[in-house]
N, C-alpha and C positions, 0 to 999 in steps of 0.2 A: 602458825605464828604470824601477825599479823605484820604488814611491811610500813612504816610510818608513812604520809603521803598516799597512801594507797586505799581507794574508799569502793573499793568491787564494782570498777567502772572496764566498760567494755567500747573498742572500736569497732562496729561495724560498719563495711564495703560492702557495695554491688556494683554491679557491670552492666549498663543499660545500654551499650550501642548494640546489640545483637536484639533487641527488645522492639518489637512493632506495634503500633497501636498503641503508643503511650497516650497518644493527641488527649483524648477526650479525659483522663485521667492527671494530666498534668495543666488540661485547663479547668479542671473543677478545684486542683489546688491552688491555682493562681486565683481563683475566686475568691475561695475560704481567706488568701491571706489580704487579694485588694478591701474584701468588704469586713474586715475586722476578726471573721473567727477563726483565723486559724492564726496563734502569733508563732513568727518562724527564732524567737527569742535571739535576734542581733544585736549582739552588744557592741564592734566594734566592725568600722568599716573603712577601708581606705584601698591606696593601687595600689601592684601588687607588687612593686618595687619595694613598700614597706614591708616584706615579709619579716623579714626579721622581728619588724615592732609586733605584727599579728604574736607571733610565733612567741616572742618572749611574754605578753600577756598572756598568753594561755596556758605557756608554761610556769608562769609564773602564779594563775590562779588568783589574776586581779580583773577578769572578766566572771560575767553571770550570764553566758549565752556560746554565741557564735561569732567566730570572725570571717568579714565576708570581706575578700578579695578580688578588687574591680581591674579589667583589661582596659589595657589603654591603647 
C-alpha cells in the first residue's frame, strides 16, 4: 500500500575517512564540476547556523537539489 509523500527515494551514506588515495579521484570531480559537467544540483546555500531553514526546505519539498551548509 502506498504511503502518501512517499516517492521510492532512498538515503545513502559512506564512510571515507578509512579511505586512501581518494586525491586523484576527488580531483577529477572537482574538475567535471569547476568546468561545467558535472552539475552538483545546489539549490540552496547558506551557514550552518541556518539549519533549521536548510532542513525545513527540504522537508518541506520546496527545493530541486541540495542544501549545502557552509562552516564559519
Amino acid at each position: 500500500m502506498p504511503v502518501r509523500g512517499r516517492h521510492d527515494r532512498s538515503i545513502a551514506t559512506f564512510f571515507l575517512l578509512a579511505c586512501t588515495g581518494l586525491g586523484p579521484d576527488l580531483t577529477w570531480l572537482a574538475a567535471r564540476v569547476a568546468d561545467g559537467t558535472l552539475d552538483p544540483s545546489i539549490a540552496w546555500r547558506g551557514d550552518w547556523t541556518r539549519v533549521g531553514t536548510a532542513a525545513d526546505a527540504l522537508l518541506s519539498r520546496r527545493l530541486q537539489g541540495k542544501a549545502v551548509l557552509e562552516l564559519s
